[in-house]
Structure formats: structure tokens, C-alpha cells
C-alpha positions in Angstrom: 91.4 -33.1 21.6 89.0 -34.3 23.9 89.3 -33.7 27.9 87.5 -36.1 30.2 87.8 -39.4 30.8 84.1 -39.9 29.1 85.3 -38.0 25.6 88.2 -40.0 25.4 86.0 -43.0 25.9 83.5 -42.1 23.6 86.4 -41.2 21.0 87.6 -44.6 20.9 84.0 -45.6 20.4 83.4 -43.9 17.7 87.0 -45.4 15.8 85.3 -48.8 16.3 82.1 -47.1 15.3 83.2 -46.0 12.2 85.3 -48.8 11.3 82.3 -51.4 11.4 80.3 -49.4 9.7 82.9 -48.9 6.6 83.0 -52.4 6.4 79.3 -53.3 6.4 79.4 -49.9 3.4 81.7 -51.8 1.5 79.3 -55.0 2.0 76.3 -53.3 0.3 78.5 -52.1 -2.4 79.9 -55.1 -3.3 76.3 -56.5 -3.6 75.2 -54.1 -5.5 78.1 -54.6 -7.5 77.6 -58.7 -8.2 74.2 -58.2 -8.8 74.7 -56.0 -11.6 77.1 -58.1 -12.7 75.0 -60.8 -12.3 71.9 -58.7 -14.2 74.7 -58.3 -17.5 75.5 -61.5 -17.7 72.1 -62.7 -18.2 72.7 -65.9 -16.4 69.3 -66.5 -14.8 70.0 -69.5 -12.2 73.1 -67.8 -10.5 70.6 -64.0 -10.3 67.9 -65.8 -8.8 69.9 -67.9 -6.5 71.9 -64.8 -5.4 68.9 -62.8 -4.7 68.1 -63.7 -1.7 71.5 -63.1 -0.5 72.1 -60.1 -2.0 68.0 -58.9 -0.3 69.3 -60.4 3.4 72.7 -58.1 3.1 70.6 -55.1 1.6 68.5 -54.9 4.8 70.9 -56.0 7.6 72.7 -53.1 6.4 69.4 -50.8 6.1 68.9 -52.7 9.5 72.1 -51.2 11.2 71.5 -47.9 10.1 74.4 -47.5 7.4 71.9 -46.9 4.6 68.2 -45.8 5.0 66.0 -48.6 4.7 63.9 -47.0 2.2 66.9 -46.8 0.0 67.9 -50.3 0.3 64.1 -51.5 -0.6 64.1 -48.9 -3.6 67.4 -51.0 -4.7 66.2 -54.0 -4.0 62.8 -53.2 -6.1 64.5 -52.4 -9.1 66.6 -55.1 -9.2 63.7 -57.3 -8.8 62.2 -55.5 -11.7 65.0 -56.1 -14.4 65.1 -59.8 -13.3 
């Protein structure tokens, strides 16, 4: 239980903190998701139109600090690979 006025503070920070960042988690993984759904279904036009999207929400993601930005260009390189 924090004590001061500043852990309190930084307490509530880190609620907001953490509820952001499971929402921007969730973001990535539904990408991730699509696109492999996207990669089954074999339908070229909708992949290639949603990969841009799908690069832009990888790296604002990496960007933010959620996932390792190496990580999200090793994903982002494999899917470009089985396009």
C-alpha cells in the first residue's frame, strides 16, 4: 500500500499505464491474427491492401514500447515473405 502522496500518484499512473498498453497488446494481436487469416485464405487483393495497415499498427506498437521493435519487424518480415 503505498504511503506518500507521490506513490499514490504514481499508482494511479501506472492503472492508466497498464490499461493503454493492454489495449494497444490486443491491437497487435488482432493484426496478427487477420493477417493470418488473411494469408489462409489466399485472397491476394484484401492481403496486400491490408498490409500496410497491418505494418503501420505493427510498429506504432513496437513504437510505444509494448513489443520490441525488432520483434515486430521479424513479424512483419515473415509475413511479407509468405505473401
Amino acid at each position: 500500500m503505498p504511503n506518500t502522496k507521490s506513490a499514490i500518484r504514481r499508482v494511479r499512473r501506472v492503472k492508466k499505464q497498464t490499461r493503454v498498453n493492454r489495449i494497444r497488446r490486443s491491437k497487435y494481436k488482432n493484426a496478427i491474427k487477420q493477417m493470418e487469416v488473411l494469408i489462409k485464405s489466399k485472397n491476394k487483393e484484401k492481403i496486400k491492401k491490408y498490409f500496410p495497415k497491418f505494418q503501420s499498427i505493427l510498429m506504432q506498437v513496437a513504437k510505444s514500447g509494448v513489443v520490441n521493435k525488432k520483434t515486430a519487424s521479424r513479424k512483419i518480415s515473415k509475413v511479407s515473405k509468405k505473401i
